[in-house]
PyMOL Python script that loads the backbone (N, CA, C, O; Angstrom):
from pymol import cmd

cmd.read_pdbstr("""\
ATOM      1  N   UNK A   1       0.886   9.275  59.429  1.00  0.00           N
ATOM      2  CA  UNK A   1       1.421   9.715  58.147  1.00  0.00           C
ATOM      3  C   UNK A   1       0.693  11.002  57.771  1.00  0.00           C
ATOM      4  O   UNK A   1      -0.505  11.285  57.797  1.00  0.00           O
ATOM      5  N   UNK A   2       2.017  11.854  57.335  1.00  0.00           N
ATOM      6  CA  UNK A   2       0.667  13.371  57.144  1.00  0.00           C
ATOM      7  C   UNK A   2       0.380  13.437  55.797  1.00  0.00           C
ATOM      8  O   UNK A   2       0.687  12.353  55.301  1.00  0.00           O
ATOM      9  N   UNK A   3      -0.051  14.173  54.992  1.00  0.00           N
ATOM     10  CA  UNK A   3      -0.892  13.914  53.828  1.00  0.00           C
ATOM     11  C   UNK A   3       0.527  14.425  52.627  1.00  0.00           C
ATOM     12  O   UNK A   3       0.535  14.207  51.415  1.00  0.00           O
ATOM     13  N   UNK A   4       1.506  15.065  53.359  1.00  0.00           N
ATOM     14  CA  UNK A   4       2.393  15.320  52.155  1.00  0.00           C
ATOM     15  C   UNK A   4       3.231  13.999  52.528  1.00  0.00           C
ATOM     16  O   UNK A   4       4.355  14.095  52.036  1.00  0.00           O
ATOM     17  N   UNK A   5       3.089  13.033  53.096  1.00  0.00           N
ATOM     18  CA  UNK A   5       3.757  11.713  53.600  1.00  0.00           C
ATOM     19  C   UNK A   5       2.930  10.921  52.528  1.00  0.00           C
ATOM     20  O   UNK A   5       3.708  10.619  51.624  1.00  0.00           O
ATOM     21  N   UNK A   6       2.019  10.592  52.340  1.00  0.00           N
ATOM     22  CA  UNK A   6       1.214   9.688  52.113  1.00  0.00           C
ATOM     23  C   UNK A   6       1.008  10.327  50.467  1.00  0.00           C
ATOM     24  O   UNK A   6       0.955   9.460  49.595  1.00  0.00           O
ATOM     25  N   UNK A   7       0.903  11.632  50.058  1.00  0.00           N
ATOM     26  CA  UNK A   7       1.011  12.317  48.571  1.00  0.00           C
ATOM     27  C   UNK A   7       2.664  11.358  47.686  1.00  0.00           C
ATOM     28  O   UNK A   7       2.841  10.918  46.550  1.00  0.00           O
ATOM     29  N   UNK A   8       3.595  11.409  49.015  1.00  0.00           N
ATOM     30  CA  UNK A   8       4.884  11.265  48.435  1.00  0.00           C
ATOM     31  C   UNK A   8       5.147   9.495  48.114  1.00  0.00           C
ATOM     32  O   UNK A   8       5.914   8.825  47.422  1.00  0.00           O
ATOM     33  N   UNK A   9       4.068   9.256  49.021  1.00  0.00           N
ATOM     34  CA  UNK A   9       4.262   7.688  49.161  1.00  0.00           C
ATOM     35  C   UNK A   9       3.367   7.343  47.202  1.00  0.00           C
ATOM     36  O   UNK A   9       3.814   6.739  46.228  1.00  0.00           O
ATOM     37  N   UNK A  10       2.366   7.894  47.365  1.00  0.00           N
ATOM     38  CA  UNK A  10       2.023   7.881  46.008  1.00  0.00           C
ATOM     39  C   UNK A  10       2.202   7.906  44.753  1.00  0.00           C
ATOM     40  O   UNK A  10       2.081   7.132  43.804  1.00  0.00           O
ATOM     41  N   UNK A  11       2.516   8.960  44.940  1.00  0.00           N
ATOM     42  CA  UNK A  11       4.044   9.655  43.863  1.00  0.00           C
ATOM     43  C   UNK A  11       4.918   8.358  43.394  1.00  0.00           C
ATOM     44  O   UNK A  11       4.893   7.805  42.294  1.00  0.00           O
ATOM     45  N   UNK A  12       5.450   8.134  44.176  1.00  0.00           N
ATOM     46  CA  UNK A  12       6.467   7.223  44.130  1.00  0.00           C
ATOM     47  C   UNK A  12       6.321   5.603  43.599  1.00  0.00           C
ATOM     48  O   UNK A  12       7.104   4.832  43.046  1.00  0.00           O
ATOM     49  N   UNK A  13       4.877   5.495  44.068  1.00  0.00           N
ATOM     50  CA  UNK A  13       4.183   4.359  43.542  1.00  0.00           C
ATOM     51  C   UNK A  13       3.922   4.246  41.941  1.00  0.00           C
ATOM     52  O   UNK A  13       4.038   3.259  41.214  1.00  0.00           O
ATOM     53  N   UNK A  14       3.536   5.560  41.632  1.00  0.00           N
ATOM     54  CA  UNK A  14       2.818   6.026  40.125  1.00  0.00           C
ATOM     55  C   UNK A  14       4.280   6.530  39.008  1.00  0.00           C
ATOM     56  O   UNK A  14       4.268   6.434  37.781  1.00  0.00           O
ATOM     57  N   UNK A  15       5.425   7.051  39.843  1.00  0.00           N
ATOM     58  CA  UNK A  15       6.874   6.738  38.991  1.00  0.00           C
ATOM     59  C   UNK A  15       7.139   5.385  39.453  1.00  0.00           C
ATOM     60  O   UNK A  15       8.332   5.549  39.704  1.00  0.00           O
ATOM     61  N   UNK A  16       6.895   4.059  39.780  1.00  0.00           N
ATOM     62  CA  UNK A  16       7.221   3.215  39.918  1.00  0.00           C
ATOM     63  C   UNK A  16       6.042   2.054  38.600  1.00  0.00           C
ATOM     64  O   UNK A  16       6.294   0.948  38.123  1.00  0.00           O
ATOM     65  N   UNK A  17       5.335   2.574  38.491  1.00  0.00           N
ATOM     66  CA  UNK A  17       4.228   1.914  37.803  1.00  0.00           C
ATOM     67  C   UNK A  17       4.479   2.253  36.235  1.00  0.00           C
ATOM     68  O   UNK A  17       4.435   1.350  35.399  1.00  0.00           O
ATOM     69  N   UNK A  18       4.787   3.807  35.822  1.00  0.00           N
ATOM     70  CA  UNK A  18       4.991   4.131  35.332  1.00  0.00           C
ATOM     71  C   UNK A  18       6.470   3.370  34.378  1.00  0.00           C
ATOM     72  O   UNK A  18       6.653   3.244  33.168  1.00  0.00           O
ATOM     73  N   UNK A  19       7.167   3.052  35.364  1.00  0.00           N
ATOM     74  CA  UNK A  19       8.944   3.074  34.666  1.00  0.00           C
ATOM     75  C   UNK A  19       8.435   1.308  34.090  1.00  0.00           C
ATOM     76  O   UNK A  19       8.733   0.927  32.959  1.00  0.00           O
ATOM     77  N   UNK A  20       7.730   0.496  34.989  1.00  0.00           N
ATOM     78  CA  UNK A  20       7.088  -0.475  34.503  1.00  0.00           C
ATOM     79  C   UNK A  20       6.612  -0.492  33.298  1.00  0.00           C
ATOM     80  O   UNK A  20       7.193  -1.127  32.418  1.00  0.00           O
ATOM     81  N   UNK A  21       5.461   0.212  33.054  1.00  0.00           N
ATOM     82  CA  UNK A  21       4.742   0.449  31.859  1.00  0.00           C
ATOM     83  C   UNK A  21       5.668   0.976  30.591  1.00  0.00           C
ATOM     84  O   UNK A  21       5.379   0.815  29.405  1.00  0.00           O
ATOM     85  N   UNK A  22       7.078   1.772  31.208  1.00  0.00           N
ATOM     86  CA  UNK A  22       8.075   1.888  29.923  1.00  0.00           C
ATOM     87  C   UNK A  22       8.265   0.673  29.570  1.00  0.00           C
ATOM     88  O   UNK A  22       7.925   0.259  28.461  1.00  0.00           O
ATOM     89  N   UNK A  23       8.990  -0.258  30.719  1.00  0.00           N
ATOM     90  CA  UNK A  23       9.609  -1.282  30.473  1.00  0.00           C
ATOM     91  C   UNK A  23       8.805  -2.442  29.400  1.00  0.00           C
ATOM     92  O   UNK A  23       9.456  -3.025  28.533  1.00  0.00           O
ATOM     93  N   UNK A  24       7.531  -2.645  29.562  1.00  0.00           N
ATOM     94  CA  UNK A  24       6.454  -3.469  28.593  1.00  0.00           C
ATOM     95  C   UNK A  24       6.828  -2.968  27.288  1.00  0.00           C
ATOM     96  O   UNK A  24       7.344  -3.635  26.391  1.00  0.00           O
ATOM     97  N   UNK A  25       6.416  -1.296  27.239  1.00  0.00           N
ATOM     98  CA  UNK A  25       6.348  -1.118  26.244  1.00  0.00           C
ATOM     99  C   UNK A  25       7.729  -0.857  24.830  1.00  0.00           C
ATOM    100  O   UNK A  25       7.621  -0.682  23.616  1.00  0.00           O
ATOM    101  N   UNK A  26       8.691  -0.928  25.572  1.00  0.00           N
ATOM    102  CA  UNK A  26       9.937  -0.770  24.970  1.00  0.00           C
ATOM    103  C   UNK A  26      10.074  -2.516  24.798  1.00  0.00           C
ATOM    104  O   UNK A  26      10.729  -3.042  23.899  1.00  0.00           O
ATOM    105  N   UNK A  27       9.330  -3.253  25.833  1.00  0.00           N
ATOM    106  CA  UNK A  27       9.174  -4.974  25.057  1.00  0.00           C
ATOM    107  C   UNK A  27       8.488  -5.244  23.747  1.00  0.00           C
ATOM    108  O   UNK A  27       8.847  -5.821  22.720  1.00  0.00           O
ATOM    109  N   UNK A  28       7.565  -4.739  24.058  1.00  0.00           N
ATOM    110  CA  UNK A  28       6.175  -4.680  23.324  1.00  0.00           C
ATOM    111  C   UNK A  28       7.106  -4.162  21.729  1.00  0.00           C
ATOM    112  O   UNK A  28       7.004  -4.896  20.746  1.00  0.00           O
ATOM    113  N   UNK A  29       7.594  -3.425  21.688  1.00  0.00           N
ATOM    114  CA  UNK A  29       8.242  -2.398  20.172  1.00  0.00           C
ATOM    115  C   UNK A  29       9.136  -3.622  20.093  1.00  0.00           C
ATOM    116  O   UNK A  29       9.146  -4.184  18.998  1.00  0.00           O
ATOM    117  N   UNK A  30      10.013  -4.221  21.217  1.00  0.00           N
ATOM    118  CA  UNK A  30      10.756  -5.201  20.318  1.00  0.00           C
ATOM    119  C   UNK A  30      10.276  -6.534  19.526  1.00  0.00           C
ATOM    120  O   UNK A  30      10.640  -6.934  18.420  1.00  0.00           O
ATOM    121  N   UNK A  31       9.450  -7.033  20.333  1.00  0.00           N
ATOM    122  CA  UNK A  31       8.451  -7.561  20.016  1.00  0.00           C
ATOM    123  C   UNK A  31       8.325  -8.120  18.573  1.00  0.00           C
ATOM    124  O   UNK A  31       8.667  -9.050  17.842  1.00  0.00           O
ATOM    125  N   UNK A  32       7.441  -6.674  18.640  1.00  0.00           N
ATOM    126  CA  UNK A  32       7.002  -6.357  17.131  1.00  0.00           C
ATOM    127  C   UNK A  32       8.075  -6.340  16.099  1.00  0.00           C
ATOM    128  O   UNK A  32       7.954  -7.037  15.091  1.00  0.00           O
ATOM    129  N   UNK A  33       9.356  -5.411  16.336  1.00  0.00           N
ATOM    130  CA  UNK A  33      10.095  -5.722  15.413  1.00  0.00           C
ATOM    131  C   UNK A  33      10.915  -6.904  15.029  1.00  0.00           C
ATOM    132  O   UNK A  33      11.607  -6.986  14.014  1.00  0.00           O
ATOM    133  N   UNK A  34      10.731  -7.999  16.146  1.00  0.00           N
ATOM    134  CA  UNK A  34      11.367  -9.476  16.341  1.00  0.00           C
ATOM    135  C   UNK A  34      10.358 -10.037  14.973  1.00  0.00           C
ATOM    136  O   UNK A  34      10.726 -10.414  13.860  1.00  0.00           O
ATOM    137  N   UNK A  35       9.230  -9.946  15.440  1.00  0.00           N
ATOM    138  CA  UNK A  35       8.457 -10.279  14.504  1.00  0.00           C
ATOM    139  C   UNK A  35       7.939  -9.869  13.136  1.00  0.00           C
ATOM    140  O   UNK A  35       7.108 -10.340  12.358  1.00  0.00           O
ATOM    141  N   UNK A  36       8.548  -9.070  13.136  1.00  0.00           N
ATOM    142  CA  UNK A  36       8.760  -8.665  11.593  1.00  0.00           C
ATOM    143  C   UNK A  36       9.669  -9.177  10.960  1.00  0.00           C
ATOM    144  O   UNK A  36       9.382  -9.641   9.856  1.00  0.00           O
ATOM    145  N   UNK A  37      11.052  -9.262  11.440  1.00  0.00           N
ATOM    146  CA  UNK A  37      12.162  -9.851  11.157  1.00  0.00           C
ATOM    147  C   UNK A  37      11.801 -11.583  10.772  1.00  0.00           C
ATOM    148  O   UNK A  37      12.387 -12.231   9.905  1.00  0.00           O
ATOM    149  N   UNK A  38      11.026 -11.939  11.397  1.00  0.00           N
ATOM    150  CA  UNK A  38      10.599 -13.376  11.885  1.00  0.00           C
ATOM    151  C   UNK A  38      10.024 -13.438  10.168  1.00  0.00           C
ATOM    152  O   UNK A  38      10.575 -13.880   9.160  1.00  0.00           O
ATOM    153  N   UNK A  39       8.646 -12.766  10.382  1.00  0.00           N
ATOM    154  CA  UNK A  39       8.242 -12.519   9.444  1.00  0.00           C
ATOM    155  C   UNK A  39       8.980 -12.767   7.645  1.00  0.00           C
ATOM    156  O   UNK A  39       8.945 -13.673   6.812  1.00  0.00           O
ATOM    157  N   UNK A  40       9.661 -11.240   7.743  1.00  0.00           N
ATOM    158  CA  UNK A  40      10.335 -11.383   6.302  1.00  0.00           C
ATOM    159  C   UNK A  40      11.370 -12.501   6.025  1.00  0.00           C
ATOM    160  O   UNK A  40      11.612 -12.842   4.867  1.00  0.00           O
ATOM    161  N   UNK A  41      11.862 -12.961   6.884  1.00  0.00           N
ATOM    162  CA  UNK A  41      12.946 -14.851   6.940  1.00  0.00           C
ATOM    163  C   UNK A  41      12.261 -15.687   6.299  1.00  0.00           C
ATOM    164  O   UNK A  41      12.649 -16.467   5.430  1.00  0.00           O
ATOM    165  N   UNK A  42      10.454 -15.429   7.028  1.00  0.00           N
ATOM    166  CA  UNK A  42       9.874 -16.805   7.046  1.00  0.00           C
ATOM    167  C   UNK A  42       9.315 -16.972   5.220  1.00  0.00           C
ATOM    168  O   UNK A  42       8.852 -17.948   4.630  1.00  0.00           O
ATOM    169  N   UNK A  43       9.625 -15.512   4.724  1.00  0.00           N
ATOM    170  CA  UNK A  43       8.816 -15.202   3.111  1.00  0.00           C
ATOM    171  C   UNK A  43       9.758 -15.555   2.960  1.00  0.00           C
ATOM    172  O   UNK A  43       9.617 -16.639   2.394  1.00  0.00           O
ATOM    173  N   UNK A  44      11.421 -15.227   3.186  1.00  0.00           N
ATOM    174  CA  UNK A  44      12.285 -15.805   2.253  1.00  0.00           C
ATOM    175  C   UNK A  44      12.163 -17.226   2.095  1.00  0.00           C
ATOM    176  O   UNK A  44      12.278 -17.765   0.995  1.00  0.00           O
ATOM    177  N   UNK A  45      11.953 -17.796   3.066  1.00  0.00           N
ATOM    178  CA  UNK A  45      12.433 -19.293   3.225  1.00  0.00           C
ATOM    179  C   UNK A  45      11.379 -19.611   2.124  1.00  0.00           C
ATOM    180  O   UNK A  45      11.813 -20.334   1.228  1.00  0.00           O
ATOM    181  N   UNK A  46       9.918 -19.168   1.996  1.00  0.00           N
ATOM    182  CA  UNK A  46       9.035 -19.562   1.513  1.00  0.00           C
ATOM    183  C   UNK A  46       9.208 -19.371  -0.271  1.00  0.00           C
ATOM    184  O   UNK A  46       8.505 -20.057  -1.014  1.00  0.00           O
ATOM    185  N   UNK A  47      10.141 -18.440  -0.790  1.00  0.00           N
ATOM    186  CA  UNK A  47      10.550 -18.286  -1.746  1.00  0.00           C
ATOM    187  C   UNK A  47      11.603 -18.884  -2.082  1.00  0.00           C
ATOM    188  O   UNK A  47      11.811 -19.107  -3.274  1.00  0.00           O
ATOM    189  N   UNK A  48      12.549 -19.298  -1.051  1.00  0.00           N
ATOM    190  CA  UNK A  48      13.649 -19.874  -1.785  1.00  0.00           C
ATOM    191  C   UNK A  48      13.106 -21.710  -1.853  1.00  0.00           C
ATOM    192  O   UNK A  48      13.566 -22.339  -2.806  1.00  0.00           O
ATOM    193  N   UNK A  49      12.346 -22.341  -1.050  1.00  0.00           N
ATOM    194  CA  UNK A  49      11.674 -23.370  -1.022  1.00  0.00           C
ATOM    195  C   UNK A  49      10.999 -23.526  -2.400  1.00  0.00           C
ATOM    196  O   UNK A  49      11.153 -24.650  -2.879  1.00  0.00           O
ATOM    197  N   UNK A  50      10.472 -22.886  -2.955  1.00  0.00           N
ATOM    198  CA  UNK A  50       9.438 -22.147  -4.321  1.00  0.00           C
ATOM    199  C   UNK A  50      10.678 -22.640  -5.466  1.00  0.00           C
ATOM    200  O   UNK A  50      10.633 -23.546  -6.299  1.00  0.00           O
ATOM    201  N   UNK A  51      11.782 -21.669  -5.151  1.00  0.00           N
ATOM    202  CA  UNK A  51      12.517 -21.957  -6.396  1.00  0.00           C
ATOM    203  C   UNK A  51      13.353 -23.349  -6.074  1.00  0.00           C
ATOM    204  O   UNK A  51      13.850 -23.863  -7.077  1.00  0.00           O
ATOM    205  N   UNK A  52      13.553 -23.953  -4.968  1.00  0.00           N
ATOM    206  CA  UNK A  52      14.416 -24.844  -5.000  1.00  0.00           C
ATOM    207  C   UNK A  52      13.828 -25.996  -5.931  1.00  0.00           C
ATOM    208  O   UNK A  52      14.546 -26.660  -6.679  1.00  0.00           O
ATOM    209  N   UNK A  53      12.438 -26.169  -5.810  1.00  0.00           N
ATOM    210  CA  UNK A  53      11.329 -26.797  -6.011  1.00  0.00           C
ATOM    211  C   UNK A  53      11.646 -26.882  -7.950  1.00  0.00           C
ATOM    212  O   UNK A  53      11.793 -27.577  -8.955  1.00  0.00           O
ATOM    213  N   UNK A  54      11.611 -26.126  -7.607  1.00  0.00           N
ATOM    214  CA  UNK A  54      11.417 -25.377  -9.369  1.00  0.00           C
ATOM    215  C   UNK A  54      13.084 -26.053  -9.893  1.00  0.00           C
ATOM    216  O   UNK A  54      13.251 -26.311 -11.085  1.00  0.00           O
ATOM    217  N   UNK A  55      13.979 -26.236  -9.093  1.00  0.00           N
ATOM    218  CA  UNK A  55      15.357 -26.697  -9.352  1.00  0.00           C
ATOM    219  C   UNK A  55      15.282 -27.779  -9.716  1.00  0.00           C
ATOM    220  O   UNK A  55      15.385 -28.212 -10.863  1.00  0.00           O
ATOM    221  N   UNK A  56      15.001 -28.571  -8.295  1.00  0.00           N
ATOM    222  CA  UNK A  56      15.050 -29.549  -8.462  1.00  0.00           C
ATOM    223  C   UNK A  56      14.799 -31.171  -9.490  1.00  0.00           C
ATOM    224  O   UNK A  56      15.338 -32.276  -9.437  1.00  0.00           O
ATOM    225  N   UNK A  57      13.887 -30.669 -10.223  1.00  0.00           N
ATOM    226  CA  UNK A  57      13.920 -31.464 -11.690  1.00  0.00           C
ATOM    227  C   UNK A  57      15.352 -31.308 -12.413  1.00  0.00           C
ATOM    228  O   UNK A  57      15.945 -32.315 -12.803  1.00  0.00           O
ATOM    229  N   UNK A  58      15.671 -30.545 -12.512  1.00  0.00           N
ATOM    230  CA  UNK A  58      16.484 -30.037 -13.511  1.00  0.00           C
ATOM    231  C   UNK A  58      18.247 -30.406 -12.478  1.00  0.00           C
ATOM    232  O   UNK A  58      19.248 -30.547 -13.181  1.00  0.00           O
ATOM    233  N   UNK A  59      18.341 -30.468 -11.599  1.00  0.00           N
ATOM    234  CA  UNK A  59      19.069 -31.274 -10.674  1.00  0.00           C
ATOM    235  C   UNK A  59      19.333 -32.276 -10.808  1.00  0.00           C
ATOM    236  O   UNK A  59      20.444 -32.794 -10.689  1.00  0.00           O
ATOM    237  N   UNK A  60      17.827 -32.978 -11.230  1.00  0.00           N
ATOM    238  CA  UNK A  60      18.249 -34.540 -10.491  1.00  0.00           C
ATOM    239  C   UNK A  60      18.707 -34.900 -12.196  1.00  0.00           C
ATOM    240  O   UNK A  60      19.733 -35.559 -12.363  1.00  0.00           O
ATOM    241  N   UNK A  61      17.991 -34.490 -13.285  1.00  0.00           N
ATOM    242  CA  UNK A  61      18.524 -34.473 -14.097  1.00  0.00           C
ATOM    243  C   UNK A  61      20.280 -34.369 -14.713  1.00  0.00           C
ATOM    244  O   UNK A  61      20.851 -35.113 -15.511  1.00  0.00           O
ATOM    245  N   UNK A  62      20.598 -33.618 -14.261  1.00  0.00           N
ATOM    246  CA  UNK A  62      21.874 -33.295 -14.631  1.00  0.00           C
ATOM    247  C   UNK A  62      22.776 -34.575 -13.756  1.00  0.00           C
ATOM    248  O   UNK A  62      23.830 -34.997 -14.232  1.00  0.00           O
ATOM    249  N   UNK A  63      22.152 -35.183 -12.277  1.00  0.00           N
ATOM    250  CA  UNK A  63      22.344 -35.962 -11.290  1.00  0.00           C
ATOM    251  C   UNK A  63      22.720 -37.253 -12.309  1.00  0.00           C
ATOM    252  O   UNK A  63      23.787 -37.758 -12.657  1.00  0.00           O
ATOM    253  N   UNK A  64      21.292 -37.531 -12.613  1.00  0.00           N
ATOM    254  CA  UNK A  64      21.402 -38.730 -13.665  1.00  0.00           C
ATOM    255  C   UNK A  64      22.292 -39.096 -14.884  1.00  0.00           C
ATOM    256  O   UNK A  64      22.783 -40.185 -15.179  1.00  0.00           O
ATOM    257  N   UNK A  65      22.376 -37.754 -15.587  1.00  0.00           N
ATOM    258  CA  UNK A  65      23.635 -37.523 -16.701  1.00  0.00           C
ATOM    259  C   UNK A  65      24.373 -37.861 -16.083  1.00  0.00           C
ATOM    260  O   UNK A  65      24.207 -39.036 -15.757  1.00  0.00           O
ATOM    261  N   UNK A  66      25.685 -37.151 -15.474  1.00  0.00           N
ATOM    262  CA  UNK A  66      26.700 -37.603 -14.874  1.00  0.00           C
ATOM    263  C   UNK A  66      26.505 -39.131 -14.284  1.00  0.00           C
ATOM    264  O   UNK A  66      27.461 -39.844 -14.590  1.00  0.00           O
ATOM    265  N   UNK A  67      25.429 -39.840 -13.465  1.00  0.00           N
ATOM    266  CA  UNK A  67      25.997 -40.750 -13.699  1.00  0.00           C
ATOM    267  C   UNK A  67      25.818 -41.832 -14.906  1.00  0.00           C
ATOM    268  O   UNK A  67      26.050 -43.040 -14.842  1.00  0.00           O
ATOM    269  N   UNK A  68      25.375 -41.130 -15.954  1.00  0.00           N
ATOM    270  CA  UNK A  68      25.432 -42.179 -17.034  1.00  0.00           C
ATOM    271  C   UNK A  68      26.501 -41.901 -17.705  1.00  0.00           C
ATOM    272  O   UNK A  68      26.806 -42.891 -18.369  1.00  0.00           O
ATOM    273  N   UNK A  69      27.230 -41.034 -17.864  1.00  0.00           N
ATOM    274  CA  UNK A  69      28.826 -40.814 -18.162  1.00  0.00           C
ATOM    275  C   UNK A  69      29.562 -41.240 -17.369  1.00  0.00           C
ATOM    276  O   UNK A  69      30.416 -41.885 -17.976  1.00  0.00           O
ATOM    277  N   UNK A  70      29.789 -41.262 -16.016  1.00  0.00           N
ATOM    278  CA  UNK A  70      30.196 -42.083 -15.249  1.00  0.00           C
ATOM    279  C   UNK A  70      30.323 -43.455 -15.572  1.00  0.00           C
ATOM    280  O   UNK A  70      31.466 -43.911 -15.544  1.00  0.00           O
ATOM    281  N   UNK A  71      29.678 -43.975 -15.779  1.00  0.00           N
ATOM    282  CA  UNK A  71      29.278 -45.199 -16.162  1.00  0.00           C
ATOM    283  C   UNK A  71      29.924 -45.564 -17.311  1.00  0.00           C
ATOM    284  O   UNK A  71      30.600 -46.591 -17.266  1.00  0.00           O
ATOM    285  N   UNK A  72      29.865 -44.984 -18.264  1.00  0.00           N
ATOM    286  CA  UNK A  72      30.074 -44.883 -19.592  1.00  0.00           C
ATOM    287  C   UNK A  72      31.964 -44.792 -19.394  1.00  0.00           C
ATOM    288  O   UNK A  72      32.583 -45.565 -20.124  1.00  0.00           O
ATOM    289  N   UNK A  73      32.591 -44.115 -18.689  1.00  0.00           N
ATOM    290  CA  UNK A  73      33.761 -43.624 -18.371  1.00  0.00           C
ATOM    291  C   UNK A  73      34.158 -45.283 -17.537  1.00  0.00           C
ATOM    292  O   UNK A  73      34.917 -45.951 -18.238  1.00  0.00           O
ATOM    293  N   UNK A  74      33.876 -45.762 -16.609  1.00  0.00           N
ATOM    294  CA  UNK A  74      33.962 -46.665 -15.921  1.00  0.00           C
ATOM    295  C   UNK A  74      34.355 -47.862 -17.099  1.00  0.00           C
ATOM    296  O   UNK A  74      35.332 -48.590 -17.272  1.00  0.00           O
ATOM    297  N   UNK A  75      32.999 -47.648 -17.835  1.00  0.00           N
ATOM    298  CA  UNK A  75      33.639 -49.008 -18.726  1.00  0.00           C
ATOM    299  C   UNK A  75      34.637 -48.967 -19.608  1.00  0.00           C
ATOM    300  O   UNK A  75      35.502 -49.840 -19.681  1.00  0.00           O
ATOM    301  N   UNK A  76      34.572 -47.833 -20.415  1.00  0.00           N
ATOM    302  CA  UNK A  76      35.502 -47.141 -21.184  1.00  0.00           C
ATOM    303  C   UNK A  76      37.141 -47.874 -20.830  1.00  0.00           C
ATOM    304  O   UNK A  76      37.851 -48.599 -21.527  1.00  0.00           O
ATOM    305  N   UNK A  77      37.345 -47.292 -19.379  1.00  0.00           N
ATOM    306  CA  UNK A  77      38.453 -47.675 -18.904  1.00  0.00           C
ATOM    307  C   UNK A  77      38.918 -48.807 -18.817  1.00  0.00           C
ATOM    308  O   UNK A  77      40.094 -49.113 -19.015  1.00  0.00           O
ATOM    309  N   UNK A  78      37.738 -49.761 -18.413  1.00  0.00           N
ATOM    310  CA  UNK A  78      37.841 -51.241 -17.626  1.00  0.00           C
ATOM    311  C   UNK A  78      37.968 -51.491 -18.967  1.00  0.00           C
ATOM    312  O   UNK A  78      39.184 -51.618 -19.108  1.00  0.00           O
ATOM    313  N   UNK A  79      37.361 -51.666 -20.230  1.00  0.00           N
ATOM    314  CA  UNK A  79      37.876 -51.937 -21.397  1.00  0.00           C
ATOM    315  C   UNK A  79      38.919 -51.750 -21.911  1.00  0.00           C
ATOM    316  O   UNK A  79      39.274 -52.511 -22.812  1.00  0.00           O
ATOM    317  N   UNK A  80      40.049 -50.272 -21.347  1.00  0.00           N
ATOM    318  CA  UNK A  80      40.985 -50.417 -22.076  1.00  0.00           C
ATOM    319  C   UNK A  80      42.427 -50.889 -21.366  1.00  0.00           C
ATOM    320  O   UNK A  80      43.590 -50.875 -21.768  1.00  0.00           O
ATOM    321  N   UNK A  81      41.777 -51.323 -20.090  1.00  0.00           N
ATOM    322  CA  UNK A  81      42.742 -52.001 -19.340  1.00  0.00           C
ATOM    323  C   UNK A  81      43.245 -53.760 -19.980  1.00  0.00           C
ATOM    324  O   UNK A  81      44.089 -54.419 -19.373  1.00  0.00           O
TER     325      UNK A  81
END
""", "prot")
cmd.dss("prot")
cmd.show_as("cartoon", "prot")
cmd.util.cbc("prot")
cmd.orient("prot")
């Protein structure tokens, strides 16, 4: 092998290493932006959890009304049958 044989063989190794090292790093950026995305979901979830929380009294409440009108309606009827 003569030395511009063995230069070219090199070469070729180091654009081969190289297109590699794109390839990571164009992972690497998605990555990161996967995880950002990941990220700001995981605050929403953590905020809408926050307020559901905060709902939920006031839910089960309104839950309970209805069925004490319900109830109230039920007999209502059965009485005027």
């Amino acid at each position: 092998m003569t030395d511009r044989e063995f230069l070219e063989a090199i070469l070729k190794k180091v654009e081969s290493i190289d297109s590699k090292i794109d390839t990571v790093t164009h992972q690497v950026v998605k990555n990161s932006e996967d995880l950002t995305y990941l990220r700001a979901t995981a605050d929403i979830l953590v905020t809408q959890t926050a307020q559901n929380s905060e709902l939920q009294p006031s839910f089960d409440n309104a839950i309970a009304e209805l069925e004490t009108d319900m109830k109230i309606v039920k007999d209502l009827y059965h009485h005027n049958i």
